[in-house]
Steps between C-alpha positions, in 0.01 A plus 500: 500500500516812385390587138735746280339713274661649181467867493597707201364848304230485290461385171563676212410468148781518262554625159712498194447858471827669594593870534740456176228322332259775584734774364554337172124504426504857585773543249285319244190682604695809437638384157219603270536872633870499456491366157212806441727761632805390327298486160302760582808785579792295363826445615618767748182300689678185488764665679387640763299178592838291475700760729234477702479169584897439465545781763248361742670144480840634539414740816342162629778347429767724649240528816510155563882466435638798732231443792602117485124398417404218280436591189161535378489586153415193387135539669442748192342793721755758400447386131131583574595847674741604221269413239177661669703813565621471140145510380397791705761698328461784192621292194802813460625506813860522570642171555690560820158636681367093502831405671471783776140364498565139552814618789225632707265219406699219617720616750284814715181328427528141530833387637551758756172388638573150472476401190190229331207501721638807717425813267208710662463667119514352126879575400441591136221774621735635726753549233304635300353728731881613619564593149185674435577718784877545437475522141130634405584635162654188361256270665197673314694567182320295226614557187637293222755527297386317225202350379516154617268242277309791385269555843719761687492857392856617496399860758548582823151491672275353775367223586152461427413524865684814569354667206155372688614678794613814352220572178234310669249261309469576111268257316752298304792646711647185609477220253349218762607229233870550470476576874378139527769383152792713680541720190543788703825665746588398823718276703646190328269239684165716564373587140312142410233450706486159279811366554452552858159312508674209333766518757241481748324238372831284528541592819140408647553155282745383696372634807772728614239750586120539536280722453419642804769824470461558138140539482459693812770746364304575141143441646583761840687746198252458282189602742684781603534614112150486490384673726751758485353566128152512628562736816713717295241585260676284216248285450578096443731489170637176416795612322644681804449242738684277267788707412552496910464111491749469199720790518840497746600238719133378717515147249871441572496610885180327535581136357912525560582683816182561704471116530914479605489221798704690725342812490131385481261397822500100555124542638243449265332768632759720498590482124166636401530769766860572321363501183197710547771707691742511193170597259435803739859664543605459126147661389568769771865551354369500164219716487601770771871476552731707241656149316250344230599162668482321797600188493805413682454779779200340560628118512811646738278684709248199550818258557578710828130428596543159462604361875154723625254343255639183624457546807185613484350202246702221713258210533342393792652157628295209519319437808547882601272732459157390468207559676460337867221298593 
């Protein structure tokens, strides 16, 4: 008699986590920045973070509806996208530039490619990016009409990285607390280093990311700092490395939208070789190229180098590979 044997896949352990789930904690990661910005430059802020994120669920929306896709807006990614893109904005900005923003976001970006899961770069980076390119002069415009809560001087002026770029280091130059505070101009998200930290920190609490990117990011950037001060005759100064750490975007792309799951290495090995990666290109940008940041070009770049480093960091299978006797 003949014995019949069950055969099915493998196991697999299962978890509440969901993709929704995961997208709301990014949302609530994100909050304490978004409350900064909005307090921090006022209302025209809260504007352009709500057209943002309106316009990225509606283009989902109308996606989904005219390709005859279910619809997916109810997973909460293109909440996270508008809102990310939202925060990478200049607090002035006019408010139909976040809509054009979110159209190529959502639909060139993400759903054209597949949607979820399918994207081969972070969506809100790549809007960004399009309207740095398109639109240059409004997408480094920083000033403020008014003087919001008393912390934003109401001029027209740079950010404290660009004036970094463009004077050079001046003892004092670039105040390395309100760098770390956010009292200072820039994009609506980017400006407290604090807020982001305590984002973070929500974010690594319930596990929906490690450490592994992050850290590889700042440490690789921050090596690179110093020894570009050293071999440049600069000497070590504190306050410069820190106004590099602080200042622009590196805390926001390095915490928010370096460690994106789609556009990331699944390898262990791989995300430190991305993030070491990521540390290298945004210092290059930064202290060579002609823009005082770095950020997302770097993040974009190292998202198209993704399918290589995992390729070359794929583990060995068990029982292949070792040595023979």
């Amino acid at each position: 008699m003949e014995q019949m044997l069950n055969v099915s896949s493998n196991p697999h352990v299962r978890d509440k986590m969901t993709t929704s789930r995961i997208m709301q904690l990014v949302v609530i990661a994100l909050l304490p920045t978004t409350l900064f910005g909005i307090w921090n430059f006022g209302l025209h802020a809260l504007l352009v973070l709500l057209v943002s994120v309106a316009s990225s669920v509606i283009f989902e929306w109308l996606y989904d509806h005219f390709m005859h896709k279910p619809n997916t807006i109810t997973d909460f990614s293109a909440v996270v996208t508008g809102l990310l893109l939202g925060l990478n904005m200049p607090p002035q900005i006019p408010l139909w530039m976040p809509v054009l923003g979110s159209a190529f976001a959502i639909i060139v970006v993400k759903q054209l490619f597949g949607g979820l899961g399918q994207n081969f770069m972070n969506p809100a980076l790549a809007g960004r990016c399009f309207l740095m390119i398109s639109f240059a002069g409004k997408m480094t415009n920083f000033s403020v009409g008014e003087k919001y809560s008393g912390v934003v001087d109401a001029v027209t002026g740079a950010t404290p990285l660009a004036a970094l770029k463009a004077q050079g280091f001046v003892e004092n130059s670039v105040p390395v607390k309100n760098l770390f505070l956010g009292n200072i101009q820039g994009t609506i998200g980017e400006t407290s280093a604090l807020a982001i930290l305590i984002g973070a920190v929500i974010l690594l609490a319930f596990k929906v990311i490690d450490l592994k990117v992050p850290l590889t990011y700042i440490g690789s950037f921050t090596v690179f700092v110093i020894l570009y001060m050293l071999f440049s005759g600069m000497g070590f100064d504190g306050n410069y490395l820190l106004s590099h750490l602080f200042g622009g975007g590196l805390m926001l792309g390095a915490w928010f939208m370096a460690t994106d799951y789609v556009t990331t290495p699944i390898t262990p090995k791989g995300q430190l070789v991305y993030g070491c990666i990521l540390g290298i290109v945004t210092a290059v940008f930064r202290l060579f190229g002609g823009s005082a940041e770095g950020v997302s070009y770097a993040i974009i770049f190292c998202n198209l180098l993704v399918p290589i480093i995992e390729r070359l960091t794929k583990p060995v299978a068990f029982g292949k590979g070792g040595k023979k006797a």
